[in-house]
N, C-alpha and C positions, 0 to 999 in steps of 0.2 A: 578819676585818676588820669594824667598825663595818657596822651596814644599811644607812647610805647608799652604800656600798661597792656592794653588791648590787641597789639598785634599778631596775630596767627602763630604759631612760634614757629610751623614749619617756613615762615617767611623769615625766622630770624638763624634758625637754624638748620635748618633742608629737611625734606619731609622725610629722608631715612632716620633722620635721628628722632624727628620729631615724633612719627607714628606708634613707635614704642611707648610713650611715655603718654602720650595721648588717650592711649587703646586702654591701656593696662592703670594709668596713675588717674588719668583724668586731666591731666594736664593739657590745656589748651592754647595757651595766650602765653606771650614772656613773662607778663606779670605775674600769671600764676607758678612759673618756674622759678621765678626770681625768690618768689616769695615761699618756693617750699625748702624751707631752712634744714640744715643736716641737721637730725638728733642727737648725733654725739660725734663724741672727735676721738679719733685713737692717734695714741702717739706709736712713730712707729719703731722705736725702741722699746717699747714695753708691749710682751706676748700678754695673750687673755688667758685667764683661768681658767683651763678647762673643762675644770670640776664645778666651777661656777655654770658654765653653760646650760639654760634649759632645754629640754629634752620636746621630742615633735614641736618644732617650733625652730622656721626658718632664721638663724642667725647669723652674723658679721663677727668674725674672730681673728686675730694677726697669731700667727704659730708658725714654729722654724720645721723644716721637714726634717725629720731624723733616720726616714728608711725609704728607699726607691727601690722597688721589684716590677718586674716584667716580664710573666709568664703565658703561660699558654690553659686556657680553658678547659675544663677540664669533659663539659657536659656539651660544647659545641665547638664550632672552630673560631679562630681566632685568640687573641693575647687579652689580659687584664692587666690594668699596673696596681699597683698595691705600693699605698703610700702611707706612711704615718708619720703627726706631728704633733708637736711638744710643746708644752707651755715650758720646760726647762724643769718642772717640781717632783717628776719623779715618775710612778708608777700613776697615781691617778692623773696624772697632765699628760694624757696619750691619746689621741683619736686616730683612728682610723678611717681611709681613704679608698675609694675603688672607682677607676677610672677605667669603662669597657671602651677598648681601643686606644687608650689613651696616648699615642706615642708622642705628643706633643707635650704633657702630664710629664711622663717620663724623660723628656729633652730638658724642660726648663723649670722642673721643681727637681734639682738636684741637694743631694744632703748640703745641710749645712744652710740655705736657701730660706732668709724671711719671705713670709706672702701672705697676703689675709685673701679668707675663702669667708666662700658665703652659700650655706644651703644651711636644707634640716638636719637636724640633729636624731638620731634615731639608736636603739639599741639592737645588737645583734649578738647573740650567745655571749651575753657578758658585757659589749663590747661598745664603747662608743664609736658611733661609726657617723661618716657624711658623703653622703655615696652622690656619685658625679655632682660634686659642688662647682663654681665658677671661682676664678683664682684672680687674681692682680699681685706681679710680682714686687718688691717691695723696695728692693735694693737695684733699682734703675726706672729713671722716669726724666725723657724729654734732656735728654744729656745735664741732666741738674748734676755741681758738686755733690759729694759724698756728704760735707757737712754741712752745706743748707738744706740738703734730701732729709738730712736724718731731726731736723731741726721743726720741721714741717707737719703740720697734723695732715691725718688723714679723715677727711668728712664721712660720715657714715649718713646715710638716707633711709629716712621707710623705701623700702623695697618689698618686689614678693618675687617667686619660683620664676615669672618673666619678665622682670627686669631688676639685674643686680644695684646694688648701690654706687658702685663705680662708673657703671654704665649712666646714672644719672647724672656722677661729677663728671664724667668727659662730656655730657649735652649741657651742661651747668655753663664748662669751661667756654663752650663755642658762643654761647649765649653773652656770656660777658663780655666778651672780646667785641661782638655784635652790634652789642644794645649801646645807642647814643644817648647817652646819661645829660648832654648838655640839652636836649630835647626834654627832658624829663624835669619839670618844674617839684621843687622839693613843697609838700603840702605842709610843713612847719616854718613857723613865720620866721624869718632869718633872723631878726632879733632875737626869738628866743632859744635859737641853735648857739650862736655867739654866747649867751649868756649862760647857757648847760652847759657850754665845750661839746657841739653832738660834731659826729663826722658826717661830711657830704654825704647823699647817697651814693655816690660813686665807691666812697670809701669804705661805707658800711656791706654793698651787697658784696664787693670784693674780700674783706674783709672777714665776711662770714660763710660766704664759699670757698674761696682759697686761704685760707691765712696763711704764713710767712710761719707763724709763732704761735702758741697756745696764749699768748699772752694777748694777741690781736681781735681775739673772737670775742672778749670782754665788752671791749668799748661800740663794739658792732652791735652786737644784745643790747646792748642799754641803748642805744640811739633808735631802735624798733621798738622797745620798749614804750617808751616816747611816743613813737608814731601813734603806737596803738590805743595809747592812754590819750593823747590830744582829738584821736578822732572817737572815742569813746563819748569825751567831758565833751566835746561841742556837739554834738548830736543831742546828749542830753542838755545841755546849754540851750541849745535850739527849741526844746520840748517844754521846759520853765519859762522861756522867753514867747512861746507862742501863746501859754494858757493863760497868761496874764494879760495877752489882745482878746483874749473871748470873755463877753461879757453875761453875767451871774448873775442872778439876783442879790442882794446883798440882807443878808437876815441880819438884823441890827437886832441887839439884847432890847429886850422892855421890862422897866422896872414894876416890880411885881409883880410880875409875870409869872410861868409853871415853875422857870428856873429857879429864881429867888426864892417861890415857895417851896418847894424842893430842896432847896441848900438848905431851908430855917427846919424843917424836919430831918436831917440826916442824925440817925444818934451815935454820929464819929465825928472826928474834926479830920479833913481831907489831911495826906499827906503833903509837904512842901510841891515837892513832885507834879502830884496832880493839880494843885492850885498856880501853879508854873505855869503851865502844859495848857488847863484848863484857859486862863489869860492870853495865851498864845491862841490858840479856836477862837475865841470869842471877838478876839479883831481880826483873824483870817475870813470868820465868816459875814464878819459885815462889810466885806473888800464887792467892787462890784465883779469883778473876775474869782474862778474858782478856786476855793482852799485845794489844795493836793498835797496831802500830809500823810504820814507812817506812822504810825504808833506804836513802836516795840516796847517791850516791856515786861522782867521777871513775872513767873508764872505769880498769880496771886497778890501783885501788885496795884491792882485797882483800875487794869484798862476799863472796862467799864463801864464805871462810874463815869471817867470822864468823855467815853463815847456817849454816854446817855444824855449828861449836863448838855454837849454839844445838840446832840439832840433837839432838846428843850426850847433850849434857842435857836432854834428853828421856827420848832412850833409856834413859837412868842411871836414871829414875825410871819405867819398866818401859812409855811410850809409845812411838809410831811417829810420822815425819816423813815429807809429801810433799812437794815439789817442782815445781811445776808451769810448763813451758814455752812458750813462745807457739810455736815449730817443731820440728820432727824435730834440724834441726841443733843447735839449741843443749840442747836434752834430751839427746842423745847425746855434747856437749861436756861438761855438766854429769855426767852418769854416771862417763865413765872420767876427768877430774881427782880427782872426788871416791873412785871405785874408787882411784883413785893414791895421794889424799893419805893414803886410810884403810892402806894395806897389806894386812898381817895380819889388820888389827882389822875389812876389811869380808870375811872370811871367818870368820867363828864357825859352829863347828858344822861345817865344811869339810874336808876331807883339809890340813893343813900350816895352815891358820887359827888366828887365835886364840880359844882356849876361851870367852873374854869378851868377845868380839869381836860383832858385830852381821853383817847382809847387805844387800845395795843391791840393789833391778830398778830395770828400766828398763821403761818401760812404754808403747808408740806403736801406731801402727796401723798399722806395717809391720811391727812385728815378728810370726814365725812363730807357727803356732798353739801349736805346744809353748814355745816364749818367755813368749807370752802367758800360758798357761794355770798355768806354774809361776810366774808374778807374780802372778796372781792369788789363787793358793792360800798363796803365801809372804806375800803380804799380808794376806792373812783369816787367817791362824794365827798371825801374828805375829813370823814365822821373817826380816819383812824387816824391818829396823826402818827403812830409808829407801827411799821409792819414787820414781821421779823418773818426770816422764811428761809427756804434752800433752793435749789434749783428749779425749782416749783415756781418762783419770785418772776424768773426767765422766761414763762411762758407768753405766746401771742395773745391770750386772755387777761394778762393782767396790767392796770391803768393806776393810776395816779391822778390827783387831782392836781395839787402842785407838788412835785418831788423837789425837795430842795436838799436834801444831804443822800451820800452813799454810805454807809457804814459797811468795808468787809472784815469779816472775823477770819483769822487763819487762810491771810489773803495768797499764801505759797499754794495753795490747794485748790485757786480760780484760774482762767488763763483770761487773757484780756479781752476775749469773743464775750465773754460772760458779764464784765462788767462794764461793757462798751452796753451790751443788750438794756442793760437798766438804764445806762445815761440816754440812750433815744427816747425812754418814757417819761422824761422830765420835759417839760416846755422850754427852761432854757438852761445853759450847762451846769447842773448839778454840781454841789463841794461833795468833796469824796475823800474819807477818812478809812485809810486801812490797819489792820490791824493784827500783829503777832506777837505769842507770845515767845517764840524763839530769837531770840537776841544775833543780831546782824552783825559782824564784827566789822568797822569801819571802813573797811579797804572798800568788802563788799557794799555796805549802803551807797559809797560814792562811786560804784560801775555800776551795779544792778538796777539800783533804785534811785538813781544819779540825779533824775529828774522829780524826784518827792521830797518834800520838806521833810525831815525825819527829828521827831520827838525820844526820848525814852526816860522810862520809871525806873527807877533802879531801885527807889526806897520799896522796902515792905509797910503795910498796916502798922498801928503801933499794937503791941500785944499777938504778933505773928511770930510764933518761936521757930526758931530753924529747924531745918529737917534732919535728922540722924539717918544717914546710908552706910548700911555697913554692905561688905562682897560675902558671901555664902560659899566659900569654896569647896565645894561636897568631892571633888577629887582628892583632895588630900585630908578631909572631915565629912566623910559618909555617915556617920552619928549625927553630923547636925540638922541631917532630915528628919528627924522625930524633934529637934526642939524647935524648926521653922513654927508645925503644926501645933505646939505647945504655946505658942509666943502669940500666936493666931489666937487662940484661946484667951491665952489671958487678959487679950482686947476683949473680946466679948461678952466674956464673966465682968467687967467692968463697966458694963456697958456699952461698950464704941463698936466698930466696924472695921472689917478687912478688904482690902483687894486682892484680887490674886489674878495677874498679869500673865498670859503666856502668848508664843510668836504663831499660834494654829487656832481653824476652829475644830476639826475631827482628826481623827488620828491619820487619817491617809488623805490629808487635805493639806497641800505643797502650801506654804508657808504664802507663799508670793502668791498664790490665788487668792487670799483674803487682800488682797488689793482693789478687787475687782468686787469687793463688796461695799466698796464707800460712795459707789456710784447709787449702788441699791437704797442704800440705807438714806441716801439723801431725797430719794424719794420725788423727783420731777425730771420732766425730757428736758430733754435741750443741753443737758450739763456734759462737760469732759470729764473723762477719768482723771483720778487726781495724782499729784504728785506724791503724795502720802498716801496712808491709809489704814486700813484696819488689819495690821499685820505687820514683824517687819521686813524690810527690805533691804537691799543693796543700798537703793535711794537714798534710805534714811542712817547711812553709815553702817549699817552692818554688818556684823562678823562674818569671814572670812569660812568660806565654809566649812564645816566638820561634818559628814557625812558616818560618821562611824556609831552615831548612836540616836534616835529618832527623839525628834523635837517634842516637848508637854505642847499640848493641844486641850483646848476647853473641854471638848468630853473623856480625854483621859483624868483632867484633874476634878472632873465633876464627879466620875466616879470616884475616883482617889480620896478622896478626901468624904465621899458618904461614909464609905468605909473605914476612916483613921478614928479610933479611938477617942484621941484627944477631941475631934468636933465631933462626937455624940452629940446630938438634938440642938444645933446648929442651925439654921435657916441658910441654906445655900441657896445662891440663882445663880446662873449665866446671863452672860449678855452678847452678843457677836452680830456682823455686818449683816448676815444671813437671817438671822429673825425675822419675820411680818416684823412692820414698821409696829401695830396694836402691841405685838410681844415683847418689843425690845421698851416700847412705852411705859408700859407695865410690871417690867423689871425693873424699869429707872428708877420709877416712880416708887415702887416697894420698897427699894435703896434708900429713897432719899428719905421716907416717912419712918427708916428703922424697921419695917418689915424683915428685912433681909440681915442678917448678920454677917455674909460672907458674900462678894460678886467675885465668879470666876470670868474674866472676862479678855478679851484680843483689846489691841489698842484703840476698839473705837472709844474708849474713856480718855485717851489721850487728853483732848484738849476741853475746856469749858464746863466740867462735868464738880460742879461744886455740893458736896458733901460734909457739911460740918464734922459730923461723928464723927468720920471716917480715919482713921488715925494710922493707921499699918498697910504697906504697901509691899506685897510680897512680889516680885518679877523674878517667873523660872525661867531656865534658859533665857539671862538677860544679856549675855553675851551675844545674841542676835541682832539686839537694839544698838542704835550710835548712841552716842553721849547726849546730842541735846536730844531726842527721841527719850533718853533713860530722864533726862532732866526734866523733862514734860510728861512723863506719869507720874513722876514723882511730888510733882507739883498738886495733885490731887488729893492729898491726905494731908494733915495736921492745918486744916483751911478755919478751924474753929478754935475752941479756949485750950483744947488739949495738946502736944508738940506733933508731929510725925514720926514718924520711924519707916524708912524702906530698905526691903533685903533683894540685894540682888543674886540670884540664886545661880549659879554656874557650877558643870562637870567637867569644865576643860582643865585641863593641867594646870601648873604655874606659870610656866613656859611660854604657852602659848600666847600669843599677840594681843589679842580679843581682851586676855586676862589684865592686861596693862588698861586697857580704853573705861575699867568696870574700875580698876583701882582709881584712876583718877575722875571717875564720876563720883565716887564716894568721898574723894580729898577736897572738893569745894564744893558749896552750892552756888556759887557766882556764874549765871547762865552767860555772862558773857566774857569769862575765861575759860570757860567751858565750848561756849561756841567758836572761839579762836584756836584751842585744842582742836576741835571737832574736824575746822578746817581744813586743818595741817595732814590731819589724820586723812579724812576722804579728797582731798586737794580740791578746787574751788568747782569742777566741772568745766559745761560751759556753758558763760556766763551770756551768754550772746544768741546760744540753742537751746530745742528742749533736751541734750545732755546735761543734765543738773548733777549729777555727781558722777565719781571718774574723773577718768585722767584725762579723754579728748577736748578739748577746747580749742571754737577757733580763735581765739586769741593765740598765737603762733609761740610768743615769749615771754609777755605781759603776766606776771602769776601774781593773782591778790595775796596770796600767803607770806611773801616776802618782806622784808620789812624797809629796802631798799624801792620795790615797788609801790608801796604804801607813800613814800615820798613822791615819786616819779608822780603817781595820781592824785595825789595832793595839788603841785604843782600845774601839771594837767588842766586840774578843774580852774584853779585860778585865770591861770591862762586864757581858757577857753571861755569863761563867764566873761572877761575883759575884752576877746575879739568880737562875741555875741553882742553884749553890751553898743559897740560901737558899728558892728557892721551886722545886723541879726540876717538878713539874708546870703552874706558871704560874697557879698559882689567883690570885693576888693581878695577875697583869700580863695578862688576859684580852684588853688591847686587843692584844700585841705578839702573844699567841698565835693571834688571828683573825688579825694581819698576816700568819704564817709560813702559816696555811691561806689565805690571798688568794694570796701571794706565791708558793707553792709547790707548784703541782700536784705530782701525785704519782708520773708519770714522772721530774722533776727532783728530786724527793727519794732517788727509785733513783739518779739518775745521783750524786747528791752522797756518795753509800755505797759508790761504783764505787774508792777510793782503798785 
């Protein structure tokens, strides 16, 4: 970014001003002051509610003083002033004021007297009170008219207890006056300012620290908006544009090869979708520089298949494929579908195998040492050509003979340390296919994953019935607790199978510590905790707290349900993060074979976990879970000839918030108007940190949920593929290139490579 960007601010603005905001904000440089935008703007004609106000929790409120006293102490010496002020609404629009010593308080908050204060808010015998708040009067500033004063917003700033928000407009105000904007090269290409209509930056940082009007703060947002979207898409510009100078091996298809023999045994005909998608791999991977593709795609859509096909051809072109898992359980899903689909062809070289045929390990950290030690050898000779595994894959011990593809499954749950560690084990840069079933809403694919080719499946299998979700409201239908376990039944009397989903694994085991068990469960060093996991969480959209009644936890429903009548001589298991990796194997496994009639289990079934039978999917307290989380267990049942049916099981009122996010999981199964729901609902995070969900992001204005933004990024990306295209190094666009080094430390450039 431009020097003024960078300069010390007590040099732009004296070090008394500056040391306050330094000490206390972080703020160091003009740049960084420039750029800390007010969070809201009060007009100052309209007082705050101040029945709205939250409670211990320092706030900014405008209120007219209705009462000035000035007495005498009663417990030491000295005077108090006792002041109270009014939103105008009555009895509840009153706070209370106490100012020790206050005779300055007393001089110039006279009745009648607009002023916004700013401190905690706190209750005392009844009483809202804000005891020695900091004041700014309202109704005089710098001899302004009466009617362009009153016409004028007031900027409000995060502030804390030592340093108010006004105190940062008056170092805002000297700053601006300071700062020589003609020094300041604008990092959007002036073409395409003229052709937005953006404002100079002169205009915009004025504009959004002081404005004139409410009307002026508009067109300032959207010119940063801009900023932040152009240096976003050429960053990621720059990331597409480099991986196509690194050269690949080129896996060219060979006719009759595993693949072909593979397509002529499948007993389905592929979805349009995946014959698409699959056409699209099959010339990415015989490019000599690396495929870098996404694969999203409704749950039970068929990713799959067409990671495996990709696979194949691979193999045809004399490389190896790994697979990497975020759990035991879904590695060990992934293994025997794909040992299934392959037949023959995944025993080459085997007693009754096919001659041409290839071989699959499995690769975890529970498996035996003799397990282990013959995956490791069969994948250094080359004798395996697909490895599937989890963090185990990561270790210093394990080699490749030629690694030619990366496959990651439920790639939100790797960070890029992890799939960096596989491409060093390839000879030369690996193609690399990721994969989710949780559907990306567009905004986000083109900032997060900006620089990935991105595919998706939307069709189902043909002969895949939709899934029935209905909401369980046992607050207002307490009875419907005996027909959940009746309905569980009449699955099993039929034959099929049950889930039964809840946010714990033991009764005094915090929700949010089954997070800390997907590390376990995946069973090998080297791996990070993930972003998801076996439980839910905040992360994962969930509900707002309710603390008034304890969460269904797997050994409360274990016993629950030995006990319920209706599943008399039932076959119950559990399944949770916390098992020996043998235990939870061996639950799966009973599951999958029909052993089991009922799995009570946390969400390590979430993702990958294919059960034909399995038809009914009970989630208690699902009000815990976010929408696409409720959308991806639900995806687990009616996977075979039979439909699904899932209940979401909730205690909370009608009222309650939670109760709306469960209504509208049940109102569509379309994962990807559900996941643009979702967003709205937890707001995008940050996109750029590991803040993933919440409200902080450093993106400052930029909001993917927008649908005004969604253009801006659109645009953005055009833009910036077109300045890449012609200048890839940036020699001629040097202001936009200092932007992306301002703008982008270089942990948040790791996280933007995490896709």
């Amino acid at each position: 970014m431009p020097s003024e960007y960078s300069y010390p601010l007590e040099r732009r603005v004296g070090r008394k001003s500056a040391n306050p905001l330094s000490k206390n904000l972080g703020l160091h440089t003009a740049g960084q002051l420039l750029d800390y935008f007010p969070r809201a703007y009060m007009k100052r004609g309209e007082l705050t509610p101040i029945a709205d106000v939250p409670h211990d929790e320092n706030v900014t409120l405008i209120a007219r003083v209705n009462s000035n006293v000035m007495r005498p102490m009663r417990s030491r010496k000295g005077k108090i002033t006792e002041i109270t002020i009014t939103d105008g609404s009555g009895r509840l629009g009153v706070m209370h004021i106490a100012f020790f010593h206050g005779y300055k308080a007393h001089t110039e908050l006279v009745v009648g007297r607009q002023a916004m204060f700013s401190g905690k808010v706190t209750s005392y015998r009844g009483r809202l009170t804000l005891n020695n708040p900091v004041y700014m009067l309202l109704d005089e500033e710098d001899g302004t008219d009466s009617e362009t004063l009153a016409a004028r917003p007031v900027p409000v700033y995060r502030a804390n207890h030592k340093v108010s928000s006004w105190a940062i407009s008056t170092v805002v105000k000297v700053l601006l006056n300071a700062v020589d904007f003609e020094q300041m090269p604008d990092p959007l290409p002036y073409n395409f300012v003229r052709r937005e209509g953006l404002l100079s930056l002169r205009r915009t940082y004025e504009q959004i620290h002081r404005p004139a009007t409410m009307e002026e703060i508009a067109p300032a947002e959207r010119r940063i908006r801009f900023q932040e979207a152009m240096v976003l898409q050429t960053t990621l510009a720059k990331r597409r544009a480099e991986i196509t100078r690194q050269e690949a091996t080129a896996r060219l298809p060979r006719s009759e090869g595993l693949l072909d023999r593979f397509d002529a045994q499948l007993p389905f005909t592929l979805t349009t979708g995946q014959q698409q998608i699959g056409q699209d791999l099959t010339s990415e991977l015989a490019r000599d520089y690396p495929m870098n593709r996404l694969l999203q795609g409704e749950v039970g859509s068929g990713k799959t298949i067409v990671a495996l096909r990709a696979m194949l051809q691979v193999i045809d072109a004399g490389g190896q494929a790994v697979l990497l898992a975020p759990t035991e359980v879904l590695a060990a899903q992934h293994y025997y579908s794909i040992t299934a689909a392959l037949g023959s062809l995944a025993e080459g070289g085997m007693l009754g195998g096919d001659a041409e045929g290839t071989q699959v390990r499995l690769l975890t950290g529970s498996r035996s040492t003799a397990e282990r030690k013959k995956a490791l050898l069969d994948a250094a000779d080359g004798t395996a050509g697909i490895i599937i595994g989890t963090h185990a894959l990561l270790s210093e011990n394990v080699s490749f003979y030629d690694l030619g593809l990366i496959v990651v499954d439920e790639q939100h749950r790797f960070g890029v340390e992890q799939r960096d560690v596989l491409r060093t084990k390839a000879h030369r840069p690996p193609h690399l296919l990721v994969m989710t079933a949780t559907p990306i809403p567009r905004t986000v694919a083109m900032t997060v994953f900006g620089d990935l080719d991105t595919s998706s499946l939307t069709e189902l299998p043909a002969g895949r019935a939709p899934i029935q979700t209905h909401v369980v409201p046992l607050a207002e239908k307490p009875a419907w607790r005996d027909r959940i376990w009746a309905r569980a039944r009449e699955e099993i009397d039929a034959g099929r199978q049950v889930y039964v989903v809840c946010p714990k694994i033991g009764d005094d085991q915090p929700e949010d510590d089954e997070m800390l068990a997907l590390e376990a469960g995946a069973g090998g060093a080297g791996g990070q905790r993930s972003a998801g996991g076996d439980g839910a969480s905040a992360a994962n959209g969930g509900a707002e707290d309710d603390t008034s009644k304890p969460l269904a936890s797997v050994a409360q429903l274990a016993r629950y349900t030995a006990e319920e009548p209706s599943l008399q001589g039932a076959k119950i298991g559990t399944l949770h993060g916390r098992l020996d990796p043998e235990e939870k194997a061996d639950t799966m496994a009973a599951f999958n074979d029909g052993r089991l009639d009922m799995l009570i289990s946390t969400t390590v079934i979430e993702v990958g976990v294919d059960v034909p039978n399995a038809t009914l999917m009970i989630i208690v307290d699902a009000d815990r879970f976010g929408i696409s989380q409720l959308h991806q267990l639900r995806g687990r049942v009616g996977r075979g000839e039979h439909a699904g049916t899932c209940l979401l099981v909730s205690s909370l009122d009608a009222d309650h918030p939670s109760r709306a996010r469960l209504e509208a999981a049940a109102s569509t199964t379309d994962g990807f108007e559900l996941a643009q729901l979702d967003l709205q609902l937890r707001r995008e995070g940050d996109v750029l940190g590991a803040n993933q969900s919440g409200g902080r992001s450093t993106l400052k204005k930029l909001r993917v949920v927008h649908a005004e933004d969604q253009e801006i990024i659109e645009k953005a990306r055009a833009e910036a593929q077109s300045i890449i295209e012609e200048d890839p190094d940036l020699y001629q666009h040097q202001a936009l290139d200092r932007a992306i080094q301002y703008y982008l430390k270089p942990e948040e450039e790791a996280f933007l490579e995490r896709g």
